[in-house]
Every structure is written in C-alpha cells, then in structure tokens.
C-alpha positions in Angstrom: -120.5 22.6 18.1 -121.9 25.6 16.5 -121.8 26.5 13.1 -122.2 30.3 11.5 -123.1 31.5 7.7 -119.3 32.1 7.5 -118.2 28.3 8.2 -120.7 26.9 6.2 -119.8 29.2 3.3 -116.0 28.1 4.1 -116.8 24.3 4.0 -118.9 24.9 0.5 -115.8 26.7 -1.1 -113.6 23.7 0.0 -115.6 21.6 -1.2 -116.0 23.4 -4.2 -119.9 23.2 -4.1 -121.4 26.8 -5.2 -124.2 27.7 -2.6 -126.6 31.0 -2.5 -126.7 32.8 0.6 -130.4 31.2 0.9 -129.0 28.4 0.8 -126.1 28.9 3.4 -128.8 30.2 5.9 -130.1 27.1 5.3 -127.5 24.6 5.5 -126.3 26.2 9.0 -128.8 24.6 10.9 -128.7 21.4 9.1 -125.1 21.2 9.3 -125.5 21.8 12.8 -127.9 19.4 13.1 -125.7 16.7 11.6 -122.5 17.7 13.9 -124.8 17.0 16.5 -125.7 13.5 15.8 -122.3 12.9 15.4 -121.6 13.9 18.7 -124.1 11.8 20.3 -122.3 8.7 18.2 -119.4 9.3 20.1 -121.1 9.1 23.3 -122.1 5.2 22.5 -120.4 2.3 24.4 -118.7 0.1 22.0 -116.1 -1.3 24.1 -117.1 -5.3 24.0 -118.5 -4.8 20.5 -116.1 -6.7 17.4 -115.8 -5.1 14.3 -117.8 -6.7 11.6 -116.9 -6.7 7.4 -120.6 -7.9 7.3 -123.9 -7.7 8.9 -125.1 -11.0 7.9 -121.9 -12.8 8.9 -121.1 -14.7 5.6 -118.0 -16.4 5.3 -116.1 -15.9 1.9 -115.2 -18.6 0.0 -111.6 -18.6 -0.9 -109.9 -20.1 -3.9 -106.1 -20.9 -4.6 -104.0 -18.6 -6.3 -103.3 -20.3 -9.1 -102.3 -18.2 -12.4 -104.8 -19.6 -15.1 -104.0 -17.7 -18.1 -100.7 -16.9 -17.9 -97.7 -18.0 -20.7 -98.5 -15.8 -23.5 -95.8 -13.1 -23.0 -95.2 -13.5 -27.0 -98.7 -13.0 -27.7 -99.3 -9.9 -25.2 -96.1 -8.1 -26.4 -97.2 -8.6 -30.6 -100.0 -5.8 -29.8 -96.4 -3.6 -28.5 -95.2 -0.7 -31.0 -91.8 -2.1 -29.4 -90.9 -4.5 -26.6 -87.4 -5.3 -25.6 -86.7 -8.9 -23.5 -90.3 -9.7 -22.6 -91.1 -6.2 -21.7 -92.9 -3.1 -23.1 -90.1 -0.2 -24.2 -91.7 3.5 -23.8 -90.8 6.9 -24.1 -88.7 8.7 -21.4 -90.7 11.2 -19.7 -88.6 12.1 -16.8 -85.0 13.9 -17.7 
C-alpha cells in the first residue's frame, strides 16, 4: 500500500496530531514503511500456533470468591447526604 502527503495529513487530523508539512513529507515514507511490515505479518503461517496470554507460560493462582469485607451497609450509607432502604437517593438527571 502506498501512502501520499494527502493521507498522511488526513490520518494526523483524525488523529488530531498537528504535523508541519516537513514533517508529513517525512512521515510518508515511514508510514509506508510500517504498512509494509504489516503486510509481511500477514503473510506468516500461524495455523498450528495456540494463542498464548503469556510468554513464559505461568499459571495463575486462583482464589475463592468469597466477600471478605462486606456487612457494613449502615456504615457505608452514614457518609450518604440521603439513602433510602439500603441505597444511595440522588438527583434526577434524566426528565
């Protein structure tokens, strides 16, 4: 894929990055460049190969889900301006 001053300058205003046009001269051949190794990813055989969450394969260690501070409702809703049946009352925002 080819790039010109006119798409990098395009892709910089979407992105909201302010470039000079020195720098969009610039930036054409190393955008290009960069398409290009992407390209060349896509060309790689990874068929028989598993997805991995990590490199180093490291098991996580799971714990149970057990609720460990829980029961102080009361105390939580005293810092309230106003709580009604266990829960925090608000304003209405929506009409």
């Amino acid at each position: 894929m080819s790039l010109d001053k006119q798409t990098v300058q395009k892709v910089a205003k979407l992105a909201r990055i302010a470039i000079t046009e020195e720098e969009a001269d610039k930036m054409v051949g190393e955008l290009g460049g960069i398409l290009q190794w992407v390209e060349q990813l896509g060309e790689v055989d990874t068929d028989n190969v598993e997805p991995l969450a990590n490199v180093a394969n490291i098991e996580l260690r799971l714990r149970a889900d057990e609720v460990s501070d829980g029961g102080i409702q009361q105390d939580v809703l005293a810092n309230a301006p106003e709580s009604m049946e266990g829960f925090f009352v608000v304003p209405k925002v929506v009409e």
